[in-house]
DRENSE-224313 format. One line per 8 residues: number of its first residue (from 1); their letters; for each residue x, y, z of C-alpha. Coordinates in Angstrom, 2 decimals. Example, Ala and Ser with C-alpha at 12.3 -4.5 7.8 and 13.67 -1.06 7.14 Angstrom:
BEGIN
1> AS> 12.30,-4.50,7.80 | 13.67,-1.06,7.14
//
This chain:
BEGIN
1> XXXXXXXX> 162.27,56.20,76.55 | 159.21,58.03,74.84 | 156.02,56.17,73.54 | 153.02,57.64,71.62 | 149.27,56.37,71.57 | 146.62,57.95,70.16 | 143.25,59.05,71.44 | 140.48,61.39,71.15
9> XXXXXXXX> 138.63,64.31,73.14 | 134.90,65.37,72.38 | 133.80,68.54,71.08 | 130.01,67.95,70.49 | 129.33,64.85,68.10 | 132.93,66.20,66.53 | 135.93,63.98,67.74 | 139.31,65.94,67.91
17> XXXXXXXX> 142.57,63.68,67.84 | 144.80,63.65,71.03 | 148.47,62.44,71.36 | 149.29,60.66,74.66 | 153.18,61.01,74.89 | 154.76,59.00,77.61 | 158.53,59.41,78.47 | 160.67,57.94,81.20
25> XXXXXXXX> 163.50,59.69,82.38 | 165.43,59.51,85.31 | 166.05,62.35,87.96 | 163.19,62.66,90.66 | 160.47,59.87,91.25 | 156.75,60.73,90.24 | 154.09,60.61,87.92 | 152.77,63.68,86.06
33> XXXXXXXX> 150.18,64.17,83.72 | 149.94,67.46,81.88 | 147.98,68.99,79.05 | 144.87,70.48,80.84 | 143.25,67.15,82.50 | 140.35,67.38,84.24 | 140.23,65.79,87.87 | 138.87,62.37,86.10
41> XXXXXXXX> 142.05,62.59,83.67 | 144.32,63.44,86.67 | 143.12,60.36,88.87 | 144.31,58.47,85.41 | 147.51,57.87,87.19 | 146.00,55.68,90.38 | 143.90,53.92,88.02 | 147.06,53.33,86.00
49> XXXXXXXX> 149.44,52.34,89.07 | 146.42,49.99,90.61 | 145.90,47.90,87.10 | 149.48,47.58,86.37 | 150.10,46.46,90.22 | 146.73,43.65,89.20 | 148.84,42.51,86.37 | 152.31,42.32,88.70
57> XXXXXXXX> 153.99,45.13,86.90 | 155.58,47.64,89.00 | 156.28,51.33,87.63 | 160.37,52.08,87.19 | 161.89,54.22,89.98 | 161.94,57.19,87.43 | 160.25,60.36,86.05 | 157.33,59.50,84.44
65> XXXXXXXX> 155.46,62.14,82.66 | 152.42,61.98,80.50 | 151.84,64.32,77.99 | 148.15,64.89,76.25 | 148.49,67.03,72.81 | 147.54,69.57,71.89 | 148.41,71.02,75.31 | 145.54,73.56,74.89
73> XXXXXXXX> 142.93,71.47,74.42 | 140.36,70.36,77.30 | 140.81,66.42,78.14 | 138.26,65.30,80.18 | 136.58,61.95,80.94 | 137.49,58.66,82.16 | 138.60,56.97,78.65 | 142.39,58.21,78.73
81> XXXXXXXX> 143.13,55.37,81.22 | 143.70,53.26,79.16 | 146.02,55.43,76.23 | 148.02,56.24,79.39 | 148.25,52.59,80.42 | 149.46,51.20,77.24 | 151.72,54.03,76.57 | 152.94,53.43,79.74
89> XXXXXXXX> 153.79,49.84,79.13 | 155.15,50.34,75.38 | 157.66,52.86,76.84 | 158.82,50.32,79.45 | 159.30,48.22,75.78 | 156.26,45.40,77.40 | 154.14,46.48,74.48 | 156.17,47.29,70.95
97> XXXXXXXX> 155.62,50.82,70.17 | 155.37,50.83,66.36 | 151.84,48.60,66.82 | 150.15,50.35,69.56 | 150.75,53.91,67.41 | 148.39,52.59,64.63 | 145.49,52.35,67.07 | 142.84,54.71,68.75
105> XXXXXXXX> 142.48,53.80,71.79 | 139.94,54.49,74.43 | 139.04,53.38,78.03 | 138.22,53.56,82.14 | 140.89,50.90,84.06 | 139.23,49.68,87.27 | 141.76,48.87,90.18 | 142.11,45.08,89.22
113> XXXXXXXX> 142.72,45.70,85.52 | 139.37,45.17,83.75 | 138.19,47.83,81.56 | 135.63,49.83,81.88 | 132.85,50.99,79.01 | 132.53,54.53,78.22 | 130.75,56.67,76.32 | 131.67,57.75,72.40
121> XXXXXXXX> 132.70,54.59,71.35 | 130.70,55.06,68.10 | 132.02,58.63,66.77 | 135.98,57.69,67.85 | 135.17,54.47,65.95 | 134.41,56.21,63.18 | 137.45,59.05,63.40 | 139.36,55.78,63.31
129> XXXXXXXX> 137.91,54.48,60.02 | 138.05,57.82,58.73 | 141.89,58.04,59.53 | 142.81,54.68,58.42 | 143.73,53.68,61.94 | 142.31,50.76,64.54 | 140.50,50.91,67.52 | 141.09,49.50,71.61
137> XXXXXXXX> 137.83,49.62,73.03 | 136.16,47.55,76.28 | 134.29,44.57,75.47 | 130.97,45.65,76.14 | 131.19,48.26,73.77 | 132.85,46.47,70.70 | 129.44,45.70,68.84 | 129.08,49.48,69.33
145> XXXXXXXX> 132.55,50.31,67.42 | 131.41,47.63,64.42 | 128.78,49.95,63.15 | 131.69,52.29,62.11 | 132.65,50.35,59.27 | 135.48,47.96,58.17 | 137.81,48.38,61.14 | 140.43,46.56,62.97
153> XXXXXXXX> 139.01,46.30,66.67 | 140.24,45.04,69.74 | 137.66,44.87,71.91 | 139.35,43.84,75.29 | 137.83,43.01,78.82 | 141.14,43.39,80.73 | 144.31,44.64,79.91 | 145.78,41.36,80.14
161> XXXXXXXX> 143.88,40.63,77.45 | 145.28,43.58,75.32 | 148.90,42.69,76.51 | 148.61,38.76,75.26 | 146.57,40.19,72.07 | 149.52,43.16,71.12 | 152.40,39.74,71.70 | 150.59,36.97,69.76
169> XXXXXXXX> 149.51,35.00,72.98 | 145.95,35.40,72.55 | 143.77,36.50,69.41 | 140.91,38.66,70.20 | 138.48,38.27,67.35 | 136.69,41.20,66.03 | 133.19,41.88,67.82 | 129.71,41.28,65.65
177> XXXXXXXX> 127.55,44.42,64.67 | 124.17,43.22,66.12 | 121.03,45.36,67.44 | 119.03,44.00,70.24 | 115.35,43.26,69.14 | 113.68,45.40,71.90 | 112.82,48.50,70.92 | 114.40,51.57,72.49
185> XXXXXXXX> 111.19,53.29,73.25 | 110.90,54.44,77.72 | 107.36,52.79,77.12 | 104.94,50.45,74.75 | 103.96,53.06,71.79 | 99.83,52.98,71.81 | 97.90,52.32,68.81 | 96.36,55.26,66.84
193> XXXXXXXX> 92.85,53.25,67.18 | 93.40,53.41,71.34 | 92.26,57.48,70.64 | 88.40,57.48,71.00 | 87.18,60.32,69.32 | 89.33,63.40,68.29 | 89.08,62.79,64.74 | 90.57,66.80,64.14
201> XXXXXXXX> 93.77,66.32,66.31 | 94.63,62.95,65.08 | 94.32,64.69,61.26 | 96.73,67.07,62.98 | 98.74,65.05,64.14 | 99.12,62.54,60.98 | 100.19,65.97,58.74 | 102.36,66.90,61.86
209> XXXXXXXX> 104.06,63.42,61.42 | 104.18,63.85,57.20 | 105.49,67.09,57.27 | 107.78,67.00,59.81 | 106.10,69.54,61.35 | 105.95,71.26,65.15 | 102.87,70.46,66.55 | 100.54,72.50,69.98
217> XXXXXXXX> 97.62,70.54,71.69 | 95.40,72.73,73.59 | 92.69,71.69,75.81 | 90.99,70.48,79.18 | 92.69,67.74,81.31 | 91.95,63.82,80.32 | 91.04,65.28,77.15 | 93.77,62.48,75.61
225> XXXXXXXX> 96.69,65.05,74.43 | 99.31,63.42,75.90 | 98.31,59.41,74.28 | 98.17,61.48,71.33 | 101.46,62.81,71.79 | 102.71,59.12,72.58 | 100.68,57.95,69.63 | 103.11,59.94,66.85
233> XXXXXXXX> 105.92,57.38,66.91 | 103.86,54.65,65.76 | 103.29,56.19,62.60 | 106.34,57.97,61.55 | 108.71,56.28,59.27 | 112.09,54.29,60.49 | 115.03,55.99,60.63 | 116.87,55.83,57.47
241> XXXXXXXX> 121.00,54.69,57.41 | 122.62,57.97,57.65 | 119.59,59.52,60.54 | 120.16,56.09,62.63 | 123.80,56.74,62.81 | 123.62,60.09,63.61 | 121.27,59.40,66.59 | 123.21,56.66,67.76
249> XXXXXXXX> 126.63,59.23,67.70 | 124.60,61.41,69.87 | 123.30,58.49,72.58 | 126.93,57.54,72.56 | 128.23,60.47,73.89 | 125.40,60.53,75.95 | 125.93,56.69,77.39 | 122.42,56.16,76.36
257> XXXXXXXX> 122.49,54.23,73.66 | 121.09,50.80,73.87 | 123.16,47.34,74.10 | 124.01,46.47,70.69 | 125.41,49.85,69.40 | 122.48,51.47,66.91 | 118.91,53.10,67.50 | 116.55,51.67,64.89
265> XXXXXXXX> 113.35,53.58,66.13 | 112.98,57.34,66.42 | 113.62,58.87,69.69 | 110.95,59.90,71.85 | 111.83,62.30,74.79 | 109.39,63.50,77.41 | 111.33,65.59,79.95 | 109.15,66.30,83.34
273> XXXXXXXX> 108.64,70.79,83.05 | 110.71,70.92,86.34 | 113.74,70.18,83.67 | 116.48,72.87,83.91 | 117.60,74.66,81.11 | 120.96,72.76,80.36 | 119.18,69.69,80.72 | 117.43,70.25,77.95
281> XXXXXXXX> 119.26,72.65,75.38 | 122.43,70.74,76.88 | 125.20,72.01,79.13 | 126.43,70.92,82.53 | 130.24,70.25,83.68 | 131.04,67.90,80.68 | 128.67,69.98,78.39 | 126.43,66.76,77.97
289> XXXXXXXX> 123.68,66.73,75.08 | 120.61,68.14,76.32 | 116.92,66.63,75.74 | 116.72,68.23,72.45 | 119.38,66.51,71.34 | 118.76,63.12,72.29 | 115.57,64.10,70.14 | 117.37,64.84,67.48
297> XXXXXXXX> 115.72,62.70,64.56 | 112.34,62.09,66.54 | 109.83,63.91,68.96 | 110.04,66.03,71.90 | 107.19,66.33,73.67 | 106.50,68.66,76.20 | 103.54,68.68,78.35 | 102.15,70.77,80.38
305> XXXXXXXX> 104.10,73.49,78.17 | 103.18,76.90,80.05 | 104.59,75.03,82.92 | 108.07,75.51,82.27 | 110.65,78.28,83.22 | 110.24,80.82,80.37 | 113.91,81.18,80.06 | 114.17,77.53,79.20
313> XXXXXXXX> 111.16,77.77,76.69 | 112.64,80.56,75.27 | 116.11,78.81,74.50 | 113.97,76.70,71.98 | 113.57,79.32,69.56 | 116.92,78.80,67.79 | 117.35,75.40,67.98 | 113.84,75.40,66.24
321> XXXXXXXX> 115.11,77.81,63.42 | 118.49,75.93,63.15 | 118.36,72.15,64.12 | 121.49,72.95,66.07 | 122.06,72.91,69.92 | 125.16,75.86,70.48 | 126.16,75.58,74.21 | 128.49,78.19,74.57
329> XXXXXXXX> 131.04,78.82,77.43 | 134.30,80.42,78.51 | 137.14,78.22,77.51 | 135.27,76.70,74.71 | 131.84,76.23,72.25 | 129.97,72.95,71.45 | 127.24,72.04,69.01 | 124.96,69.33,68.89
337> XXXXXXXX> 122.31,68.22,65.92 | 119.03,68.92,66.76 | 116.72,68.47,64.51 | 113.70,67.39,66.56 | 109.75,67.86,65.89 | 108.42,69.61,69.14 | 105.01,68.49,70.45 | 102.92,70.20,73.16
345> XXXXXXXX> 100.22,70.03,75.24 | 98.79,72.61,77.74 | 95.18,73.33,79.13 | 93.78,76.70,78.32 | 93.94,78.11,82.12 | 95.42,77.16,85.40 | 92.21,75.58,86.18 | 91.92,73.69,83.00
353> XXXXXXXX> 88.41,74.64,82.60 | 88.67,77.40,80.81 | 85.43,77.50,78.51 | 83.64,75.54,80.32 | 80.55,77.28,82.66 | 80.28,74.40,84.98 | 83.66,74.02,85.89 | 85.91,77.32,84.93
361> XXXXXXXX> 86.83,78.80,88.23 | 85.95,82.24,89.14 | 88.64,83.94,87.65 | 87.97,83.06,84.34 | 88.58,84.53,81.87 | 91.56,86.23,83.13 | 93.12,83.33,84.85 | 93.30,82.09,81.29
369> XXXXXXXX> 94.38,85.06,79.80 | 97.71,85.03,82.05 | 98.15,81.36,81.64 | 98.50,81.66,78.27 | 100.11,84.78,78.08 | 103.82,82.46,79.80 | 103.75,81.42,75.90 | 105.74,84.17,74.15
377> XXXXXXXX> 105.12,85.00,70.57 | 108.03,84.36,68.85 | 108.35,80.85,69.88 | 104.15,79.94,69.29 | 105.26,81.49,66.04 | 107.73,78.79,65.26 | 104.94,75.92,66.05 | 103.06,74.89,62.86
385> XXXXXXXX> 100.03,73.01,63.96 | 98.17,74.41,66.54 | 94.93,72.89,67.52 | 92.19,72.67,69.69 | 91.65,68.90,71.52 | 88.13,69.12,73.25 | 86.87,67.12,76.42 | 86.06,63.90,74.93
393> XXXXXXXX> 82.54,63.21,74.65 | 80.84,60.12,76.78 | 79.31,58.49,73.87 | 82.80,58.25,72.38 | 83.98,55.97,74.83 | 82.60,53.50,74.06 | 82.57,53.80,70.18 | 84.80,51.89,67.58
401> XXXXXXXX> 88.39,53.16,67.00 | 89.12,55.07,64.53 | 92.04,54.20,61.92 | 95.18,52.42,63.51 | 98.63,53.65,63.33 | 99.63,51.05,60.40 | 97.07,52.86,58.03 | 97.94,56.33,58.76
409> XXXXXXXX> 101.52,55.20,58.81 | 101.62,54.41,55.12 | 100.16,57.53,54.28 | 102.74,59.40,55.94 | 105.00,57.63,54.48 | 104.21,57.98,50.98 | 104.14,61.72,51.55 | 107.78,61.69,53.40
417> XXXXXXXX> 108.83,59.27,50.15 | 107.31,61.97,47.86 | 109.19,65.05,49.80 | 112.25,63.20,49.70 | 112.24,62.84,45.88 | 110.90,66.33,44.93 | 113.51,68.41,47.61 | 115.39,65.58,49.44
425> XXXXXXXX> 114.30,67.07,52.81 | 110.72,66.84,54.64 | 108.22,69.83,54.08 | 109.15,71.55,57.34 | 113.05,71.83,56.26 | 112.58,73.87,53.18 | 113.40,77.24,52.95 | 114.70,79.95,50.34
433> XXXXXXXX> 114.47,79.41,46.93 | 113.53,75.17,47.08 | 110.06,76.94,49.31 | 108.70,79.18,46.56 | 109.88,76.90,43.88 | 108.18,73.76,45.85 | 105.17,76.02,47.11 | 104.62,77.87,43.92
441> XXXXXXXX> 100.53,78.95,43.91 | 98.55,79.70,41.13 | 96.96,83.03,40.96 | 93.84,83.12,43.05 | 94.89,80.79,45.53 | 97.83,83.07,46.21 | 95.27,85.63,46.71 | 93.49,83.85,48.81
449> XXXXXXXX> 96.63,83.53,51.10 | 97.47,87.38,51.00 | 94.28,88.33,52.15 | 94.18,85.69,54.73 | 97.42,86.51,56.15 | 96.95,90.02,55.87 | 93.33,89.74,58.16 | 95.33,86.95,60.48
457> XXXXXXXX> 98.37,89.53,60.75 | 100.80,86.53,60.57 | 104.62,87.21,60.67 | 106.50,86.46,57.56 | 107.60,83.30,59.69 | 104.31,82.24,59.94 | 103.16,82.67,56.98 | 106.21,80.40,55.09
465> XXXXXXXX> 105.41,77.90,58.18 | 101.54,77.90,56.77 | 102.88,77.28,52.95 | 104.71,74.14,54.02 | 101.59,72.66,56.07 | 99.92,73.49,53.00 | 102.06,71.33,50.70 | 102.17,68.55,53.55
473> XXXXXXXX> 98.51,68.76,53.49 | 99.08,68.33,49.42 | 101.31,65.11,49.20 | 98.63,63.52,51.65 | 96.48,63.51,48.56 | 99.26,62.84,46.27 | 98.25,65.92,44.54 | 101.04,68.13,42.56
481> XXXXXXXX> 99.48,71.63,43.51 | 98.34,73.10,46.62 | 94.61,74.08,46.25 | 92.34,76.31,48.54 | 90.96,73.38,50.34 | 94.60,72.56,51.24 | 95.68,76.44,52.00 | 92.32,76.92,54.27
489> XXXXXXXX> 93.07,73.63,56.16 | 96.52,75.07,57.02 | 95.32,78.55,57.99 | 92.91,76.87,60.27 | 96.47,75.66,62.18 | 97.21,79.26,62.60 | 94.09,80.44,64.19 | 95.31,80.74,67.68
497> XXX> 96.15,83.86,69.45 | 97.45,83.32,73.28 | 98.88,87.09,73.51
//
């Protein structure tokens, strides 16, 4: 007796179809799973035996052998327990075996027969739509599966459940798409107004959040760069449709995605600079995503940026070029979206006091010198906005607040609306032929820019990274051409040299 169910292994956000092929046939007594399974897929079979015991099913006194196809393809993860299991019982003819084909099925079987959420509910939900095809999920992550589109789904908490559900005993009604009203945010986003002072960096940082843009803070400690850092969520723009699904694919594979199956706020990711380097490009034994990933639509923000291993900085330079994450190994290569705006924050020196005569430390102003110099070029090269953030002055403290996050939030976005229908990308995406045709200068400002560049010595990288803060700069003012006030405001970004 041979039964088929299918199910699905993970390459990336990309979901790859797998066959799970059970056949019982007599001869010697056992239980064998082949088709490269990892040691989680390989314990499938006690998982298996234990439910089926729960339910007071015993296994035939026969060969049992489980096949996952394509034989060649990695299987690993917990959420084949439950393909095997109901293959398992539609070749012992409990389940009918024309039904359970029609269905993608996914996941873990605890010993007493409850199942188990996992993680990629969300992308096999939507191979499933894609292919015509249902899905067997757990319960808890059914609301998950809903976002996928019009879909059969049985979203079961036991496999009793499933069993009753596949032979008419019990209807298992399809799960409601719903999004929790908490926001998804590790902490309460400040308001813009909270920044006393700092009027330069919080202009950076509202043409950082317009454009899109990559964004450095430099300066002494409780100078305020990381609240300003924590301040750029609150006045980007929601995630559209197609971004929030895209995020929420990623979180799913990453069992991070919040109770109710979608991200409606832009990530924000704040790894600690002891992070290793496949926790943040991504990597690991199950090739996870990485930090840039889960950023992937939102901010990363790194403080204390000279502070991390220089081989993990440096694996930010293509992800930064390409908005993809490309974890290669031996047996196989995954790639992960991420297209994330990267925010930093260092002091000048070791000391932080660089600059200032009452409190640099001796060593100045080498100390700051080598500090700096962890920073390679090419990757300051790939940041757009760099800019000074001063100590804050005393009298500041305990002046008015400047404009709050709701005001410099509609600005922004009226300049990401305007972006969006001149290129249908933000300012920091274009490149080729939509950058010259969108950044086109008239004579003297062009001019202006050569000579400029040419006294700056910027990098041809640099200087198409100072025409889009240029046009950002531009669609702030609503205006259709970029004028020499503009282009000098975004050469100012570009006035740092840390070599």
């Amino acid at each position: 007796m041979v039964a088929r169910v299918q199910t699905i292994a993970f390459s990336g956000v990309d979901v790859q179809p797998v066959d799970v092929q059970v056949q019982i046939s007599s001869g010697t007594v056992g239980f064998t799973i082949v088709g490269l399974p990892d040691k989680a897929v390989a314990e499938s079979k006690e998982r298996v035996r234990a439910a089926l015991h729960a339910l007071g099913i015993a296994l035939p006194a026969k060969r049992l052998t489980v096949n996952l196809a394509p034989a060649d393809l990695n299987k690993e993860g917990s959420h084949y327990d439950l393909p095997i299991a109901l293959g398992v019982l539609a070749a012992m003819e409990i389940l009918p075996k024309d039904e359970i084909e029609d269905f993608v099925v996914l996941g873990e079987l605890s010993l007493d027969a409850g199942i188990r959420s996992v993680t990629g509910v969300l992308p096999a939900a939507i191979h499933a739509a894609s292919n015509d095809n249902a899905l067997i999920c757990p319960k808890e992550c059914g609301a998950e599966a809903t976002w996928a589109g019009d879909l059969n789904i049985v979203a079961a908490a036991n496999l009793l459940q499933i069993v009753n559900h596949m032979k008419g005993t019990q209807v298992l009604r399809r799960p409601d798409a719903e999004i929790e009203e908490t926001e998804n945010m590790p902490f309460s986003v400040p308001d813009l107004s909270a920044v006393k002072g700092q009027e330069s960096a919080k202009r950076a940082l509202e043409i950082t959040a317009a454009g899109a843009h990559n964004m450095l803070m430099t300066g002494p400690p409780g100078s305020g760069k990381s609240m300003l850092a924590s301040c750029l969520p609150g006045i980007l723009p929601p995630l559209t449709p197609k971004e929030a699904l895209e995020v929420s694919m990623i979180h799913s594979l990453s069992g991070t995605l919040p109770e109710g199956g979608l991200m409606k706020t832009r990530p924000y990711r704040d790894p600690h600079h002891s992070a290793s380097l496949p926790a943040l490009i991504g990597g690991g034994v199950r090739v996870k995503p990485g930090e840039i990933s889960l950023a992937h639509h939102g901010v990363l923000f790194l403080d204390e940026l000279p502070e991390f291993a220089r081989g993990t900085l440096e694996a930010l330079r293509q992800p930064l070029e390409t908005g993809q994450a490309l974890v290669a190994r031996a047996n196989h290569h995954v790639t992960y979206p991420a297209r994330f705006q990267l925010v930093a924050a260092m002091n000048p020196c070791r000391c932080g006091y660089l600059g200032d005569p009452g409190r640099e430390c001796t060593k100045a102003p080498r100390c700051g010198l080598d500090y700096q110099a962890k920073l390679s070029g090419p990757l300051l090269d790939r940041i757009d906005v760099q800019v000074d953030v001063p100590q804050v002055a005393i009298s500041d403290l305990s002046a008015q607040g400047g404009e709050n996050s709701k005001t410099v939030s509609a600005r922004v976005a009226r300049a990401r609306d305007l972006q969006q229908d001149r290129q249908g990308c933000t300012n920091a995406a274009l490149s080729g032929d939509a950058l010259e045709e969108v950044c086109a200068l008239e004579g003297d400002i062009q001019d202006f820019l050569t000579e400029a560049a040419q006294k700056m010595t910027l990098s041809a990288r640099a200087y198409h990274r100072v025409l889009r803060v240029a046009r950002t700069i531009a669609d702030l003012k609503e205006t259709a051409k970029i004028n020499k006030n503009h282009m000098a405001e975004a050469l100012s970004y570009r006035g740092h040299n840390y070599q």
